[in-house]
N, C-alpha and C positions, 0 to 999 in steps of 0.2 A: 346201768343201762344207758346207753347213748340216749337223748332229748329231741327234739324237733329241730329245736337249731343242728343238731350234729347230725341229723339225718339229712337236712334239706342240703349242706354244705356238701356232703355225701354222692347227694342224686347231683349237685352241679359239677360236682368234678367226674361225677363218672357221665355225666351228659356229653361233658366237651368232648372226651372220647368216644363214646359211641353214637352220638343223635348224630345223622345223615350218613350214618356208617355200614356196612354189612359185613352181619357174622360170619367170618370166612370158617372159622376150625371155632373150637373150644370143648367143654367137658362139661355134664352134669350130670355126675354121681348121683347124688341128694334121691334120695328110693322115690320122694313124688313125682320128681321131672325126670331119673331116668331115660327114662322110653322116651321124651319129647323131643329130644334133638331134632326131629324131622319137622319141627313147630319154632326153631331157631336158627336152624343155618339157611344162610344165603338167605337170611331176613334183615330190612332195612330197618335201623332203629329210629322210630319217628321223634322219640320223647322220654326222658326220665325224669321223675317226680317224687315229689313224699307227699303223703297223705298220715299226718303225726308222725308216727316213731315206725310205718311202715317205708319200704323202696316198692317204685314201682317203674318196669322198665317194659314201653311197649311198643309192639312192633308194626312196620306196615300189612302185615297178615290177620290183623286182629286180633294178636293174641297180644294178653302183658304179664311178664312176670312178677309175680307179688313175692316180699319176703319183708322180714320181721326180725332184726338184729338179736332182739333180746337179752340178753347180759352178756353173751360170749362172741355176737356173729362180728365178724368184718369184712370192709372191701376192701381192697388193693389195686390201685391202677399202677401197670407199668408199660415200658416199651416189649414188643412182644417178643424181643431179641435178648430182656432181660430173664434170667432163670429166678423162679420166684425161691424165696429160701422162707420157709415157714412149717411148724412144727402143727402147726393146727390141722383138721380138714378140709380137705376144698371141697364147695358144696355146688358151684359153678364156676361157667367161665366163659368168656367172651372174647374172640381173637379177633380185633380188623387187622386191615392192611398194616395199621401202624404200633398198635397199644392192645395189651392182655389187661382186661378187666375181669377181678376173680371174688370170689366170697367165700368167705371161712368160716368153718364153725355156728352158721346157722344152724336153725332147727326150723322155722317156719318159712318154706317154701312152694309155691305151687302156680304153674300156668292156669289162668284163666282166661275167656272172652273179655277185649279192653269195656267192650258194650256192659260187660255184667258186672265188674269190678262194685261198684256202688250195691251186690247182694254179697260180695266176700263179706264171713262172719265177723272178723275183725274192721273192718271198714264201714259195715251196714250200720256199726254201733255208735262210729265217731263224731265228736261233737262238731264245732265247725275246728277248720287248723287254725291256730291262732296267726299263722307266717302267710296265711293267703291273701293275696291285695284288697280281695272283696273283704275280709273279717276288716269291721272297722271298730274303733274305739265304742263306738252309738252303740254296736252291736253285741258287743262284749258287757257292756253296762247293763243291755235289756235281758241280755242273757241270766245274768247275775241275777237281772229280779225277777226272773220266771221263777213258776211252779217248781219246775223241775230243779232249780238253786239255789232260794231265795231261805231254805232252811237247812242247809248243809253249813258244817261250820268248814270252813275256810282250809282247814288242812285238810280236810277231808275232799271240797269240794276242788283242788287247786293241784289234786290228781286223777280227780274221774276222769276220765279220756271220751268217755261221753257226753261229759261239761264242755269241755276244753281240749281238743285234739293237740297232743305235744308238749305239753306240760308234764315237767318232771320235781326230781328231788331238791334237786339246787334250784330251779326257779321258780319254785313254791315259795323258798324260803326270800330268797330274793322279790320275785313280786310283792308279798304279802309286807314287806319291811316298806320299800315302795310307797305303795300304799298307804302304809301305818296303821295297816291293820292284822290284830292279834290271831292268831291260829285256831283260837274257840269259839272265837265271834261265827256270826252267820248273817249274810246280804240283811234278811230282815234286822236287825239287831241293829244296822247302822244309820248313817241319815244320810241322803240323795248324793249331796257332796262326797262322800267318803265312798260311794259305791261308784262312782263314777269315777274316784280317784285311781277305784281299783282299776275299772275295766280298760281306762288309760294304762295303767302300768302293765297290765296282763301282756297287751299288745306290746309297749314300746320296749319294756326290760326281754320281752323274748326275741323283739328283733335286735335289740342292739345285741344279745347273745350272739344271735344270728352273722350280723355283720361282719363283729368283734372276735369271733372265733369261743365263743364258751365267756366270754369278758363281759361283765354284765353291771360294772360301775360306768363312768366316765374316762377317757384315757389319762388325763391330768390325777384321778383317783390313782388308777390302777399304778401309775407313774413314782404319786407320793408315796403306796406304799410299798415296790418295788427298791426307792432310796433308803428305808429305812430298814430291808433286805430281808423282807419279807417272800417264805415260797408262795409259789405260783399258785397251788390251792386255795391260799387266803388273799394274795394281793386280785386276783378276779373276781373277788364277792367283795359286796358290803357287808352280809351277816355270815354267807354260809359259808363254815366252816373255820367261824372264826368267833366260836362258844371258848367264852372264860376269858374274853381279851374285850379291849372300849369298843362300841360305836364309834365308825366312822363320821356319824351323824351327830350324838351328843355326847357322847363318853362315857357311858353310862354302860356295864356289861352285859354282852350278850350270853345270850342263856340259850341252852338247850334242850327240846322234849324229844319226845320218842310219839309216834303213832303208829300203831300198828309194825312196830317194832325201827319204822325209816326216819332218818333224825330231821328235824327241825330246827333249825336255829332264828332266834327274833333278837328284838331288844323293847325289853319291858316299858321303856319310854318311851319309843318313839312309838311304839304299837300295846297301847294301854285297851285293856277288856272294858270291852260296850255289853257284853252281855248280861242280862241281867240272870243269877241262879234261878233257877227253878223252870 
């Protein structure tokens, strides 16, 4: 499932083409919007956005449409003169003057009022996005020692999207390395410094994602390990996805668990257990 970073990269590419645009033609199959067409065309698009791992594209009529990639959805932006070649379903579609903006294989889509967006089920529940200018380092740290955190352990807490909006599989594993903190620990478990290390890292390794395209070391990292001809899955992380080979960091191997069946990768030294049993 696409991340936060891949969603927000998402909403700006398909921004450029349609914010100040109007929907001349397009399609929407998808059985919820169906019928809405008359709620899209010849609507100016004022704005597109993510709110975590949703799209939200909204119009000057009030209305915005929400959707939710999930494991299989995609967008395509092209020229509108290009014929789209794709085996999937289309689930919408957007024509201006210049560019066909389309989505495939969704399953979670539906127009709502932009005013009411903040009562969609899936949005009412999210925590703050980690990728928004306001989410600040301070804020991520206080978050961590709330009620609502401060007793989750760490791989657990480092996918609630009620925690943490836009946090996924590989920057769990990656924050938490970051960090240098272990996947069973929990906020309380730790001491001031090392939770503040986190909430730093929460922020910065999701936006250098962001930036970097899914790239989530240093470029000079990514660099070294690209010379020594490393694929592209491992040379982008410092841990994930790269169980049963050294730390980048001490040399020391990285190991892999399983939670709730989604893998985990750390390194036992650099993120040694604070927690005490029982």
């Amino acid at each position: 499932m696409p991340e936060g970073p891949e969603i927000r990269r998402a909403a700006d590419k398909i921004g450029k083409a349609l914010i100040g645009k109007t929907i001349e033609d397009g399609q929407w199959p998808f059985p919820t919007i169906s019928d809405k067409a008359h709620l899209l065309l010849e609507q100016e698009v004022l704005d597109v956005t993510s709110k975590g791992k949703a799209m939200l594209i909204r119009l000057a009529n009030g209305w915005s449409m929400y959707s939710h990639n999930q494991l299989y959805g995609r967008w395509t932006v092209n020229l509108n003169t290009t014929e789209p070649k794709s085996n999937r379903s289309l689930r919408a579609e957007f024509i201006t003057d210049r560019h066909a903006v389309r989505l495939w294989s969704a399953t979670d889509i539906v127009l709502i009022r932009t005013e009411e967006e903040g009562a969609h089920p899936f949005l009412a529940k999210l925590g703050p996005d980690v990728l928004d200018d306001d989410v600040t380092h301070d804020l991520l740290t206080k978050r961590l020692e709330s009620s609502t955190c401060k007793r989750k352990k760490a791989a657990t807490l480092m996918l609630d999207q009620g925690a943490f909006a836009g946090l996924g599989n590989y920057l769990r594993s990656e924050i938490l390395h970051s960090a240098g903190v272990h996947p069973d620990d929990r906020p309380c478990d730790l001491s001031s410094p090392t939770v503040s290390a986190w909430g730093r890292a929460i922020k910065d390794i999701t936006v250098r994602a962001y930036q970097q395209g899914g790239v989530t070391v240093p470029k000079s990292v990514a660099d070294a390990s690209k010379a020594r001809g490393e694929p592209r899955r491992r040379w982008r992380h410092a841990v994930f996805c790269r169980d049963e080979r050294p730390c980048l960091t001490c040399g020391d191997l990285v190991l892999r668990k399983r939670y709730a069946g989604r893998r985990l990768d750390f390194c036992p030294s650099c993120q040694p257990a604070q927690r005490i049993s029982g």
